[in-house]
C-alpha positions in Angstrom: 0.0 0.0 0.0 2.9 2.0 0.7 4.3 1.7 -2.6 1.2 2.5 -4.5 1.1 5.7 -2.5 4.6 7.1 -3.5 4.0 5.5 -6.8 0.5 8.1 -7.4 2.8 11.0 -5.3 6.0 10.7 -8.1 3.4 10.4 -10.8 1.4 13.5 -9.8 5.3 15.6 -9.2 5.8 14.6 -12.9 2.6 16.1 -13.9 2.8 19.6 -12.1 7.0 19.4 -13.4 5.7 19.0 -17.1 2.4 20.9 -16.9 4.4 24.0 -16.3 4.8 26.1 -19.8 8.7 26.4 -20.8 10.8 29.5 -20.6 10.0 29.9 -24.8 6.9 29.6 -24.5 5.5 32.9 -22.7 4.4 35.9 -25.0 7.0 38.1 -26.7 6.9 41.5 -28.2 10.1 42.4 -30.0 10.8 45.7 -31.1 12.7 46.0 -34.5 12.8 49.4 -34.7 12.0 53.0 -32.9 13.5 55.6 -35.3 11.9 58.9 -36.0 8.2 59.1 -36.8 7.8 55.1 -36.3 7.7 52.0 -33.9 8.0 48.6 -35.5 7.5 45.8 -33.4 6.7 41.8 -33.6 5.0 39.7 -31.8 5.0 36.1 -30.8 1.9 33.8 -32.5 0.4 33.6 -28.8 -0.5 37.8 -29.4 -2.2 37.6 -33.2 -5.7 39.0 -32.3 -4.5 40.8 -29.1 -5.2 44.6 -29.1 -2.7 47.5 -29.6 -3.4 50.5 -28.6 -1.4 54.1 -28.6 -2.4 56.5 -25.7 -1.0 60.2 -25.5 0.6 61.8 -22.7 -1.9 63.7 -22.3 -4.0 60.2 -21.4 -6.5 60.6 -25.4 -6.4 57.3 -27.1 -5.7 58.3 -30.0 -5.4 54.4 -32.3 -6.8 51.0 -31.8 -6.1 48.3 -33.6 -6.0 44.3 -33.5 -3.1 42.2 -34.4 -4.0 40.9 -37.7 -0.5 39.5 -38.3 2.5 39.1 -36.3 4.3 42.5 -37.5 3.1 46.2 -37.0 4.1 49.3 -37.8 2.9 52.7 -35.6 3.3 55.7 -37.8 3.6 58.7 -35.8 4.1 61.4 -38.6 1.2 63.1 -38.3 0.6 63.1 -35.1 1.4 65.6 -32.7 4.9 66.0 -30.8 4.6 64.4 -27.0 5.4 60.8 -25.4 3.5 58.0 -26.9 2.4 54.8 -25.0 1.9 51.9 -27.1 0.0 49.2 -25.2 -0.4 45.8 -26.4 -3.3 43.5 -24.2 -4.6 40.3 -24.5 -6.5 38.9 -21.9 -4.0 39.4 -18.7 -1.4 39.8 -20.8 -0.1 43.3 -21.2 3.2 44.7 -22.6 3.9 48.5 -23.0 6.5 50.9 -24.5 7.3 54.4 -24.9 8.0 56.5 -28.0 8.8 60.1 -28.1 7.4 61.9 -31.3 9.8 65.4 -31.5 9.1 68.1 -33.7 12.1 68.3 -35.7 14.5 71.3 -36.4 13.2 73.8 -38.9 9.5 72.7 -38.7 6.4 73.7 -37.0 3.1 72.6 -35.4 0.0 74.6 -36.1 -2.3 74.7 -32.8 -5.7 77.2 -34.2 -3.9 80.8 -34.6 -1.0 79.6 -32.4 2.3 78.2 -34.0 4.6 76.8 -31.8 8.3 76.7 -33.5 10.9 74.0 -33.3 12.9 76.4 -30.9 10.0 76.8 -28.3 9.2 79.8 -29.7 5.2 81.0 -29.9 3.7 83.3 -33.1 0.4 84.2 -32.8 -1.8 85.4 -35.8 -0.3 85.8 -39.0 2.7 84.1 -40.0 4.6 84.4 -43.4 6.4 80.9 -43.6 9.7 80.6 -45.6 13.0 78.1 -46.0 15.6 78.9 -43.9 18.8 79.8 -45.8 16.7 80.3 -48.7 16.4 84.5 -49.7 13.1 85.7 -50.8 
Protein backbone atom coordinates (compact mmCIF):
# COMPACT_ATOMS: atom_id res chain seq x y z
CA UNK A 1 0.00 0.00 0.00
CA UNK A 2 2.91 2.02 0.68
CA UNK A 3 4.26 1.69 -2.61
CA UNK A 4 1.24 2.48 -4.55
CA UNK A 5 1.14 5.73 -2.46
CA UNK A 6 4.62 7.08 -3.48
CA UNK A 7 4.00 5.54 -6.79
CA UNK A 8 0.53 8.14 -7.40
CA UNK A 9 2.84 10.99 -5.31
CA UNK A 10 5.99 10.67 -8.05
CA UNK A 11 3.40 10.39 -10.82
CA UNK A 12 1.41 13.47 -9.81
CA UNK A 13 5.33 15.63 -9.22
CA UNK A 14 5.83 14.55 -12.91
CA UNK A 15 2.59 16.11 -13.94
CA UNK A 16 2.81 19.56 -12.11
CA UNK A 17 7.02 19.37 -13.38
CA UNK A 18 5.67 19.04 -17.13
CA UNK A 19 2.41 20.91 -16.92
CA UNK A 20 4.41 23.97 -16.30
CA UNK A 21 4.80 26.13 -19.77
CA UNK A 22 8.71 26.38 -20.83
CA UNK A 23 10.80 29.48 -20.59
CA UNK A 24 9.95 29.93 -24.82
CA UNK A 25 6.89 29.64 -24.55
CA UNK A 26 5.49 32.91 -22.67
CA UNK A 27 4.44 35.89 -24.99
CA UNK A 28 7.00 38.14 -26.72
CA UNK A 29 6.91 41.52 -28.18
CA UNK A 30 10.11 42.41 -30.03
CA UNK A 31 10.81 45.75 -31.12
CA UNK A 32 12.66 45.99 -34.52
CA UNK A 33 12.77 49.45 -34.72
CA UNK A 34 12.01 52.99 -32.92
CA UNK A 35 13.46 55.63 -35.35
CA UNK A 36 11.89 58.94 -36.03
CA UNK A 37 8.19 59.06 -36.83
CA UNK A 38 7.77 55.12 -36.28
CA UNK A 39 7.75 51.96 -33.92
CA UNK A 40 8.05 48.57 -35.51
CA UNK A 41 7.45 45.81 -33.44
CA UNK A 42 6.73 41.81 -33.62
CA UNK A 43 5.02 39.72 -31.85
CA UNK A 44 5.01 36.10 -30.77
CA UNK A 45 1.85 33.85 -32.49
CA UNK A 46 0.38 33.64 -28.76
CA UNK A 47 -0.48 37.83 -29.42
CA UNK A 48 -2.17 37.62 -33.24
CA UNK A 49 -5.74 39.03 -32.27
CA UNK A 50 -4.54 40.79 -29.14
CA UNK A 51 -5.17 44.60 -29.12
CA UNK A 52 -2.71 47.48 -29.58
CA UNK A 53 -3.36 50.48 -28.57
CA UNK A 54 -1.36 54.10 -28.57
CA UNK A 55 -2.36 56.52 -25.67
CA UNK A 56 -0.97 60.21 -25.47
CA UNK A 57 0.61 61.83 -22.70
CA UNK A 58 -1.94 63.70 -22.30
CA UNK A 59 -3.99 60.16 -21.45
CA UNK A 60 -6.54 60.63 -25.42
CA UNK A 61 -6.35 57.33 -27.14
CA UNK A 62 -5.69 58.26 -30.00
CA UNK A 63 -5.43 54.43 -32.34
CA UNK A 64 -6.83 51.04 -31.76
CA UNK A 65 -6.15 48.29 -33.60
CA UNK A 66 -6.03 44.30 -33.52
CA UNK A 67 -3.05 42.24 -34.41
CA UNK A 68 -4.01 40.92 -37.68
CA UNK A 69 -0.47 39.46 -38.27
CA UNK A 70 2.53 39.09 -36.33
CA UNK A 71 4.28 42.47 -37.51
CA UNK A 72 3.09 46.19 -36.98
CA UNK A 73 4.06 49.29 -37.80
CA UNK A 74 2.92 52.71 -35.60
CA UNK A 75 3.27 55.67 -37.77
CA UNK A 76 3.57 58.69 -35.76
CA UNK A 77 4.14 61.35 -38.56
CA UNK A 78 1.23 63.08 -38.27
CA UNK A 79 0.56 63.12 -35.06
CA UNK A 80 1.42 65.57 -32.72
CA UNK A 81 4.89 66.03 -30.85
CA UNK A 82 4.58 64.36 -27.03
CA UNK A 83 5.38 60.82 -25.41
CA UNK A 84 3.45 58.03 -26.90
CA UNK A 85 2.42 54.76 -24.99
CA UNK A 86 1.88 51.87 -27.07
CA UNK A 87 0.03 49.19 -25.17
CA UNK A 88 -0.36 45.77 -26.38
CA UNK A 89 -3.30 43.53 -24.22
CA UNK A 90 -4.63 40.33 -24.46
CA UNK A 91 -6.45 38.92 -21.85
CA UNK A 92 -3.96 39.43 -18.74
CA UNK A 93 -1.39 39.79 -20.81
CA UNK A 94 -0.07 43.35 -21.20
CA UNK A 95 3.19 44.73 -22.57
CA UNK A 96 3.93 48.51 -22.98
CA UNK A 97 6.49 50.93 -24.46
CA UNK A 98 7.33 54.38 -24.93
CA UNK A 99 7.98 56.50 -28.01
CA UNK A 100 8.82 60.09 -28.12
CA UNK A 101 7.43 61.87 -31.25
CA UNK A 102 9.77 65.38 -31.45
CA UNK A 103 9.09 68.07 -33.67
CA UNK A 104 12.12 68.34 -35.68
CA UNK A 105 14.51 71.29 -36.36
CA UNK A 106 13.15 73.82 -38.86
CA UNK A 107 9.54 72.74 -38.75
CA UNK A 108 6.42 73.69 -36.99
CA UNK A 109 3.07 72.58 -35.43
CA UNK A 110 0.00 74.58 -36.10
CA UNK A 111 -2.28 74.74 -32.79
CA UNK A 112 -5.73 77.21 -34.18
CA UNK A 113 -3.90 80.78 -34.58
CA UNK A 114 -0.96 79.60 -32.38
CA UNK A 115 2.32 78.20 -33.98
CA UNK A 116 4.64 76.80 -31.85
CA UNK A 117 8.27 76.75 -33.50
CA UNK A 118 10.90 73.97 -33.29
CA UNK A 119 12.88 76.35 -30.92
CA UNK A 120 10.04 76.82 -28.29
CA UNK A 121 9.24 79.78 -29.68
CA UNK A 122 5.15 81.01 -29.94
CA UNK A 123 3.67 83.33 -33.13
CA UNK A 124 0.36 84.17 -32.76
CA UNK A 125 -1.84 85.37 -35.75
CA UNK A 126 -0.31 85.81 -39.00
CA UNK A 127 2.72 84.15 -39.96
CA UNK A 128 4.61 84.43 -43.43
CA UNK A 129 6.42 80.88 -43.57
CA UNK A 130 9.65 80.64 -45.58
CA UNK A 131 12.95 78.09 -45.99
CA UNK A 132 15.60 78.93 -43.86
CA UNK A 133 18.75 79.75 -45.75
CA UNK A 134 16.66 80.31 -48.69
CA UNK A 135 16.44 84.53 -49.66
CA UNK A 136 13.09 85.66 -50.82
Amino acid sequence: MKKIVILIALVMLAIAVFAQPSEGSYPEVKVLSQKRDAFYFKVSRDLLGSEVEVIHDNGKVVAKERMKGRKMLVDFFDMESGTYLIRITQGRYVKTFTHEKRIKSNEFEILGQRVVHSDGTITYGMVSFFQPGVSQ
